[in-house]
N, CA, C and O atoms as a GROMACS GRO file, in nm:
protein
  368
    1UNK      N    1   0.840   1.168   2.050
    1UNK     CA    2   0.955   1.088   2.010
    1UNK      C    3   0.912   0.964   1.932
    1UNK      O    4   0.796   0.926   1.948
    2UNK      N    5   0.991   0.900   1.850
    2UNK     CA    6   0.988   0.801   1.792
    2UNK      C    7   1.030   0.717   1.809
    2UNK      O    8   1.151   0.717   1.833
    3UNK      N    9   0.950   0.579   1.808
    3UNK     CA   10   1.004   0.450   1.839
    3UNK      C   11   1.018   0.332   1.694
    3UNK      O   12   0.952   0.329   1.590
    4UNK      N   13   1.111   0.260   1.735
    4UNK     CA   14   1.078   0.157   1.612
    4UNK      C   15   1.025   0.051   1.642
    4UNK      O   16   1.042   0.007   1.755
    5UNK      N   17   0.964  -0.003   1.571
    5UNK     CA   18   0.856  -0.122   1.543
    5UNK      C   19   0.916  -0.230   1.478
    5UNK      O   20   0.987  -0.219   1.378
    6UNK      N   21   0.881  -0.363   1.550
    6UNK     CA   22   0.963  -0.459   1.472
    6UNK      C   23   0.848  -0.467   1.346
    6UNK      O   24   0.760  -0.382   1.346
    7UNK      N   25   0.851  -0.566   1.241
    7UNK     CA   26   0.784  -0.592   1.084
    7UNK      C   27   0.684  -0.626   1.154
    7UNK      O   28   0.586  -0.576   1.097
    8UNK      N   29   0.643  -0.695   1.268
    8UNK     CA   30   0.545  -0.791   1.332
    8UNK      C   31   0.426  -0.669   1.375
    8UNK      O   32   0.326  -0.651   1.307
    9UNK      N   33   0.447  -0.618   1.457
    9UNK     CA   34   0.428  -0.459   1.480
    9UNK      C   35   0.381  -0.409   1.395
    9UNK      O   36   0.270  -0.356   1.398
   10UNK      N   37   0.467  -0.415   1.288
   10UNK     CA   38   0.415  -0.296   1.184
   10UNK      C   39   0.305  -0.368   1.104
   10UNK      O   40   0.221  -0.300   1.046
   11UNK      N   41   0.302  -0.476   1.099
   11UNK     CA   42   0.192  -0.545   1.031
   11UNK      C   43   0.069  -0.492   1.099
   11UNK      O   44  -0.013  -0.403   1.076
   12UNK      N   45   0.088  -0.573   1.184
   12UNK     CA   46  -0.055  -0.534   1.286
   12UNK      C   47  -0.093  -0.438   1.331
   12UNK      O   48  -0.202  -0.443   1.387
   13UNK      N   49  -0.044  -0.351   1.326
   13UNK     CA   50  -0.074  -0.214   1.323
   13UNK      C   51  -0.153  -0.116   1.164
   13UNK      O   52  -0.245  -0.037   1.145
   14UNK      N   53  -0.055  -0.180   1.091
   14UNK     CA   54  -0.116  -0.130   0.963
   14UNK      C   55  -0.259  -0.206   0.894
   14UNK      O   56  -0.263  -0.187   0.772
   15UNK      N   57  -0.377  -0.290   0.950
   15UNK     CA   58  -0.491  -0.332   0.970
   15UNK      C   59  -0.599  -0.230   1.008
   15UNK      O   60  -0.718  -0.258   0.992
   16UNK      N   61  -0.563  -0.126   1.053
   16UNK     CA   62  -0.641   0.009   1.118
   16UNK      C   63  -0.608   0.068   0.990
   16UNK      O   64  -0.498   0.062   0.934
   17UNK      N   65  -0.781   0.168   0.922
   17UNK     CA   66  -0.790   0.242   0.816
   17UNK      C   67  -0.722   0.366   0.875
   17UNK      O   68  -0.647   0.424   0.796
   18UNK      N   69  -0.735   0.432   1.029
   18UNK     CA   70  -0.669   0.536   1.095
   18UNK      C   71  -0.508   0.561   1.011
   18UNK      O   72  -0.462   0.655   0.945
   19UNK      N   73  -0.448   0.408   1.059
   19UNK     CA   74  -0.322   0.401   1.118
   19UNK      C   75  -0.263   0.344   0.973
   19UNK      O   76  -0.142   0.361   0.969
   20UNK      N   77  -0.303   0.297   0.883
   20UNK     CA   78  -0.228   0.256   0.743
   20UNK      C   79  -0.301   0.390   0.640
   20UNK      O   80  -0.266   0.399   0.522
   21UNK      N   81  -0.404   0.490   0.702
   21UNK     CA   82  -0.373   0.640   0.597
   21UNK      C   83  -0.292   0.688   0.603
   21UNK      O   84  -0.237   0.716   0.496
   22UNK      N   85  -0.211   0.742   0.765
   22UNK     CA   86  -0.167   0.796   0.803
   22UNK      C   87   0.012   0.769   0.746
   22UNK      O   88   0.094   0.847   0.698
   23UNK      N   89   0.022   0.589   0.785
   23UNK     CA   90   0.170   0.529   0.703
   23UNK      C   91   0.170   0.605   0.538
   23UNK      O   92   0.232   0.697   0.486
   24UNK      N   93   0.059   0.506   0.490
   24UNK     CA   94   0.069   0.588   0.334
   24UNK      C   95   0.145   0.735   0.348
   24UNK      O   96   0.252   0.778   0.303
   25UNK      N   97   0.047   0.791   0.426
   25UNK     CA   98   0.101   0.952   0.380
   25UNK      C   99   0.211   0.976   0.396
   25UNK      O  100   0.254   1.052   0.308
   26UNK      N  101   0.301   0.939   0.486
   26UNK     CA  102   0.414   0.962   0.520
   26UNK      C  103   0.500   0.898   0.441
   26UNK      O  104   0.615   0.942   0.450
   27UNK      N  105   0.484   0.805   0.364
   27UNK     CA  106   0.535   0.734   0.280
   27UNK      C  107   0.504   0.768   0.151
   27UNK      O  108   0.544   0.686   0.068
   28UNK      N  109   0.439   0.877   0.100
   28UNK     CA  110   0.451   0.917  -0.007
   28UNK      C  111   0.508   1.083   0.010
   28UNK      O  112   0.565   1.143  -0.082
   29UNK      N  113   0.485   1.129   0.121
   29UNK     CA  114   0.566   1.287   0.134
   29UNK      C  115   0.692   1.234   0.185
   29UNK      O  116   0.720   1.321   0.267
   30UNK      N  117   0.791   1.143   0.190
   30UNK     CA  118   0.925   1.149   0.221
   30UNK      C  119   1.011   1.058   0.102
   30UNK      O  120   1.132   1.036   0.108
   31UNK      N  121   0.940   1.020   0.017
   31UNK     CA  122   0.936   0.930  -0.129
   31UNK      C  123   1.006   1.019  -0.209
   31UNK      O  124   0.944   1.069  -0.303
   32UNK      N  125   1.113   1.046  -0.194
   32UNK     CA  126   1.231   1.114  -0.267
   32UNK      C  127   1.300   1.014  -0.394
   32UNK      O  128   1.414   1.051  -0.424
   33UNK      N  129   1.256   0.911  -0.460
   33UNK     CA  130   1.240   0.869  -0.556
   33UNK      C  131   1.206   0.863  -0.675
   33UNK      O  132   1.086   0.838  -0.668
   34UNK      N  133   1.228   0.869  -0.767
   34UNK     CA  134   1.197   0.946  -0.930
   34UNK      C  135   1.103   0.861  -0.964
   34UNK      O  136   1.027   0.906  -1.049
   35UNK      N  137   1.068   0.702  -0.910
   35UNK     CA  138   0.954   0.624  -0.923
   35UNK      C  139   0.869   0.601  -0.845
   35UNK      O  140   0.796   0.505  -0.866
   36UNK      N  141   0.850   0.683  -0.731
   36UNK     CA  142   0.755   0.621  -0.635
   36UNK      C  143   0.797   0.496  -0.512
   36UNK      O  144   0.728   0.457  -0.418
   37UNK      N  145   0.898   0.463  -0.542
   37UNK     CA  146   0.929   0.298  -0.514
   37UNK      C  147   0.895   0.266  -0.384
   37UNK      O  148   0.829   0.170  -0.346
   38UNK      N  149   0.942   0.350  -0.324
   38UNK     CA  150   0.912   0.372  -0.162
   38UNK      C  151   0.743   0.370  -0.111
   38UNK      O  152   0.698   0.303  -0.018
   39UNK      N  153   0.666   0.463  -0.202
   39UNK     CA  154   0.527   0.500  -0.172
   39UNK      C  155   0.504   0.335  -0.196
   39UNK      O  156   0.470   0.283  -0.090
   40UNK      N  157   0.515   0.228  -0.319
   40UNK     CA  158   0.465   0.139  -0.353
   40UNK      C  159   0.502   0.052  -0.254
   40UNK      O  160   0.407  -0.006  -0.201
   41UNK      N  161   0.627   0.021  -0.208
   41UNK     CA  162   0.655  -0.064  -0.115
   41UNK      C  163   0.530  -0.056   0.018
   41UNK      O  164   0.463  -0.146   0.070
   42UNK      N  165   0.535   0.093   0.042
   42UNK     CA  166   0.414   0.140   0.150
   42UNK      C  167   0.317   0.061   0.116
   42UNK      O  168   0.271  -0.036   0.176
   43UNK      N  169   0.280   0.118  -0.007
   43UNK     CA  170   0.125   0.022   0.000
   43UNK      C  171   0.096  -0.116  -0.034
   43UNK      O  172  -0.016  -0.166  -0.042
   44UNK      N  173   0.221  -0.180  -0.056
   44UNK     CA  174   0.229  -0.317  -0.045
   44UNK      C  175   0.190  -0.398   0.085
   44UNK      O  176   0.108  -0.480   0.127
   45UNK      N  177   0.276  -0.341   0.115
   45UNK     CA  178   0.303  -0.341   0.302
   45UNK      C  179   0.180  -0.299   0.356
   45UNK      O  180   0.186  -0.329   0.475
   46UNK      N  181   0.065  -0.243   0.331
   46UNK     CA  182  -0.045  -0.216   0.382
   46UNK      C  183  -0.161  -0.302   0.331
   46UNK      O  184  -0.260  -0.334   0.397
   47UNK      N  185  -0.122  -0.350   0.151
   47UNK     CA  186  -0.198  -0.458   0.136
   47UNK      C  187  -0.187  -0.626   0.162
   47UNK      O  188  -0.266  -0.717   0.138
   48UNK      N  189  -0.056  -0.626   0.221
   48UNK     CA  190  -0.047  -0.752   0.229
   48UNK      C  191  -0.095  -0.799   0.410
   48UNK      O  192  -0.123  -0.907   0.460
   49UNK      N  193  -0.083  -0.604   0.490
   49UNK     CA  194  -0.130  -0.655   0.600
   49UNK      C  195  -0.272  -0.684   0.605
   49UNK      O  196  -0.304  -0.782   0.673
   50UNK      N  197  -0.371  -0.612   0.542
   50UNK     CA  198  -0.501  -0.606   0.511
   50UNK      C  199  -0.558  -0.782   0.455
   50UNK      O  200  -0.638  -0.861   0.504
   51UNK      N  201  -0.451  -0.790   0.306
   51UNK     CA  202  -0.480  -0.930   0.297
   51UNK      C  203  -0.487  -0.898   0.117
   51UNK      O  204  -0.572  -0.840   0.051
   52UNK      N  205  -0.370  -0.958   0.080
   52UNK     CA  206  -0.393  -0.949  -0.105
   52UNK      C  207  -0.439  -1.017  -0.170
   52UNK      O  208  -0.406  -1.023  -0.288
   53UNK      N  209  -0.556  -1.110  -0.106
   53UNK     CA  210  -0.698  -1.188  -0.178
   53UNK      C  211  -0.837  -1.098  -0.181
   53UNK      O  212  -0.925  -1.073  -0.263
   54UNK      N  213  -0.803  -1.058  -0.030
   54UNK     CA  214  -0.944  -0.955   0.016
   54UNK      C  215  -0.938  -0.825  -0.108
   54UNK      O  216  -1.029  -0.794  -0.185
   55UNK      N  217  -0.793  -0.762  -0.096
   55UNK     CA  218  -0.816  -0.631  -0.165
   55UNK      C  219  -0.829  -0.644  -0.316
   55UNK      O  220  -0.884  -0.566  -0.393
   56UNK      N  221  -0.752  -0.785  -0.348
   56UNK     CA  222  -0.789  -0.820  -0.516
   56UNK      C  223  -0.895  -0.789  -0.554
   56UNK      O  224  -0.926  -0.704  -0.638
   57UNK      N  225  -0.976  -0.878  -0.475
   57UNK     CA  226  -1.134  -0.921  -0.511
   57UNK      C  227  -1.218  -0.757  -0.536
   57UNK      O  228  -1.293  -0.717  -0.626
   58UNK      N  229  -1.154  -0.684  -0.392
   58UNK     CA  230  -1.246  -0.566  -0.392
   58UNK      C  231  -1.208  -0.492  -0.543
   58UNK      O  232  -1.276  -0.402  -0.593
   59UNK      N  233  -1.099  -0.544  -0.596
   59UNK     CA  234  -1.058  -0.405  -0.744
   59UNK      C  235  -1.113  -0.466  -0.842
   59UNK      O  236  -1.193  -0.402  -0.911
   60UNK      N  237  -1.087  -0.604  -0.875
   60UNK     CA  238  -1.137  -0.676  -0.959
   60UNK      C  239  -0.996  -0.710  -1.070
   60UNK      O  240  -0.998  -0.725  -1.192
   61UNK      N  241  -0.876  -0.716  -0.972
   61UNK     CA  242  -0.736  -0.796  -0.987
   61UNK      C  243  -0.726  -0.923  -0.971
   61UNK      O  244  -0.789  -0.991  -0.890
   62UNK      N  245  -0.636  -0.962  -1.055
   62UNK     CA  246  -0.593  -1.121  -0.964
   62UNK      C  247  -0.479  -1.091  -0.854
   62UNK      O  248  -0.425  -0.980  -0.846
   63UNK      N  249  -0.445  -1.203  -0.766
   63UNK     CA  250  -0.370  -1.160  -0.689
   63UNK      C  251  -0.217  -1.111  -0.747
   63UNK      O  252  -0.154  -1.011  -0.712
   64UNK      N  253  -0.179  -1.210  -0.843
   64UNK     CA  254  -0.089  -1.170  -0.969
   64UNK      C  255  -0.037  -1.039  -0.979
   64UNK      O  256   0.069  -0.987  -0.943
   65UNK      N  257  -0.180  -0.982  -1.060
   65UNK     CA  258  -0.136  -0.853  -1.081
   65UNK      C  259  -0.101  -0.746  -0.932
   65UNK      O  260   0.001  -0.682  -0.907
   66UNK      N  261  -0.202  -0.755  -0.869
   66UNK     CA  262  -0.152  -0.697  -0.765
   66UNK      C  263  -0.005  -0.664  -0.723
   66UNK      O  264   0.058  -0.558  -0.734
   67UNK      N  265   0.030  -0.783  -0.671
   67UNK     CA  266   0.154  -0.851  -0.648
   67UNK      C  267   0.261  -0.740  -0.760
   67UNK      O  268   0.352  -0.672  -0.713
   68UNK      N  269   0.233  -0.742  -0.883
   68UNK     CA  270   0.314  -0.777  -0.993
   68UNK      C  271   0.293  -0.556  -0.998
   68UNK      O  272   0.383  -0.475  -1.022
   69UNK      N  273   0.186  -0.533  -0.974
   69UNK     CA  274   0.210  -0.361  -0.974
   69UNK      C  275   0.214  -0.300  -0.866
   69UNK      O  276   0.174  -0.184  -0.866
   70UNK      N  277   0.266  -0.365  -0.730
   70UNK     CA  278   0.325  -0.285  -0.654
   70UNK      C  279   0.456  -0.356  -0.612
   70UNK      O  280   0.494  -0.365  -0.495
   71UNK      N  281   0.526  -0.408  -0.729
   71UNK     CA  282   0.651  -0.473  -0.698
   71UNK      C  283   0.753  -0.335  -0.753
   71UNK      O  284   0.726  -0.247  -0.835
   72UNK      N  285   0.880  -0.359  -0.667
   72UNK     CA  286   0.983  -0.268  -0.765
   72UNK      C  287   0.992  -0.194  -0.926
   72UNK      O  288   1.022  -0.081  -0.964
   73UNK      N  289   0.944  -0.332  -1.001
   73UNK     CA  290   0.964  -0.269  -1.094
   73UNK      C  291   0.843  -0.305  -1.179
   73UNK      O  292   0.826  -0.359  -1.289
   74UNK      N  293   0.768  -0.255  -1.085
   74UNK     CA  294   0.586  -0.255  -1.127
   74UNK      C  295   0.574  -0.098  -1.187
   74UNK      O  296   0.643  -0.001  -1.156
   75UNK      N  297   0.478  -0.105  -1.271
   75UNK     CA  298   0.444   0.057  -1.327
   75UNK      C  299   0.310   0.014  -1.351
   75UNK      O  300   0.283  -0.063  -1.443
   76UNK      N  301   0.199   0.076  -1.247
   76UNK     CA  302   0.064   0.026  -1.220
   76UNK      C  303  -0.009   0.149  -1.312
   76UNK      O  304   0.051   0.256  -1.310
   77UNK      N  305  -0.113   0.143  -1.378
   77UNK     CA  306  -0.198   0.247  -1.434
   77UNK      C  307  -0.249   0.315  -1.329
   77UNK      O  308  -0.250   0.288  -1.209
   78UNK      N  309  -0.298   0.423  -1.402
   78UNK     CA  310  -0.322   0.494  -1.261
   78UNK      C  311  -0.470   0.506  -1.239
   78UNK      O  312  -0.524   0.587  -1.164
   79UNK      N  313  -0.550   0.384  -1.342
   79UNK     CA  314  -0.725   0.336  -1.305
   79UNK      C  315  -0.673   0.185  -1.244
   79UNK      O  316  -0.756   0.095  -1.236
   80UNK      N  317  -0.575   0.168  -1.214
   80UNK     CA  318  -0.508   0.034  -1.124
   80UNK      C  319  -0.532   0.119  -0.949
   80UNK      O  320  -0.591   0.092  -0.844
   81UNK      N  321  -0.454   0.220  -0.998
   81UNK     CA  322  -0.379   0.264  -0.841
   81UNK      C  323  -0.573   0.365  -0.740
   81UNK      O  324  -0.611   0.390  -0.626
   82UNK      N  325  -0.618   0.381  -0.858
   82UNK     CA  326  -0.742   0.448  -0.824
   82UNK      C  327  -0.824   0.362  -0.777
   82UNK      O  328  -0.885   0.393  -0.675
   83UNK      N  329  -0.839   0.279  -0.817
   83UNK     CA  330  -0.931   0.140  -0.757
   83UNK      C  331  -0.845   0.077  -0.618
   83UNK      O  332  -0.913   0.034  -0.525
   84UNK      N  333  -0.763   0.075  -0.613
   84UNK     CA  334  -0.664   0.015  -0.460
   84UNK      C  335  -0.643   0.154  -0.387
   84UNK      O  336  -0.551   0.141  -0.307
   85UNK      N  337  -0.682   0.246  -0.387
   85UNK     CA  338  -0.712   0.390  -0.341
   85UNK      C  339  -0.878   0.386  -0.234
   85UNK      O  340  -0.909   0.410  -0.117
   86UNK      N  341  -0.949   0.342  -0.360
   86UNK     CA  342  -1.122   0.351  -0.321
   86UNK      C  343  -1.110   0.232  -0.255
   86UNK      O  344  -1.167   0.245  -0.146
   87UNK      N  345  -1.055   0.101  -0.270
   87UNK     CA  346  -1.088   0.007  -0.202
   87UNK      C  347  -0.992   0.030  -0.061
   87UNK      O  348  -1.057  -0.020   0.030
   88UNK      N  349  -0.924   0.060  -0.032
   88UNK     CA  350  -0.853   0.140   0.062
   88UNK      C  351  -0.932   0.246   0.155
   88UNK      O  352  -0.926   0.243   0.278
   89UNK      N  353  -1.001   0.334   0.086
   89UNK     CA  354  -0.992   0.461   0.137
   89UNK      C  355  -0.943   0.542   0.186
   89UNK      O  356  -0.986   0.601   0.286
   90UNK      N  357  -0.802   0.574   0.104
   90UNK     CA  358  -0.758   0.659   0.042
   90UNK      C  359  -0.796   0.756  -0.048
   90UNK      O  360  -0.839   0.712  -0.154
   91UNK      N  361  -0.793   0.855  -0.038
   91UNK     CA  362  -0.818   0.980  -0.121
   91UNK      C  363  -0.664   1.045  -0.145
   91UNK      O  364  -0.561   1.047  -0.077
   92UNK      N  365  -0.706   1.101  -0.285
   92UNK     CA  366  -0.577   1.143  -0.329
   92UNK      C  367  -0.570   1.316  -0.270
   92UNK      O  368  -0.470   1.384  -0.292
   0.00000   0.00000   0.00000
């Protein structure tokens, strides 16, 4: 069964490489969106729990951009989204 998680919760939870692959995934197989929007929000939400100075640094972003290509109406390259993938570890 499923429970819900308050934002607080879900933060701290999504800090585990286990437990923020696993969100991703589910957040990109139920992403019934013609843009992704949903998947991006996901991995916002996973980089901001992680920390969007730490994961900048690891891509070689400013925090800016970051910020600015996993916003709504961000359209990130996809040697953007490949580098916040590897620094992740994430595999496609």
């Amino acid at each position: 069964p499923g429970r819900t998680l308050t934002k607080a919760d879900l933060q701290a939870g999504l800090k585990a490489p286990g437990v923020y692959h696993d969100f991703l995934k589910l957040c990109l197989e139920y992403d019934t969106s013609k843009d992704l929007s949903h998947f991006r929000k996901g991995l916002l939400m996973v980089a901001k729990a992680i920390g969007i100075t730490k994961l900048s640094a690891k891509i070689g972003l400013s925090r800016l951009s970051l910020y600015r290509m996993l916003s709504k109406d961000g359209n990130p390259r996809l040697e953007s989204l490949i580098a916040l993938f590897n620094a992740l570890g994430v595999h496609l």
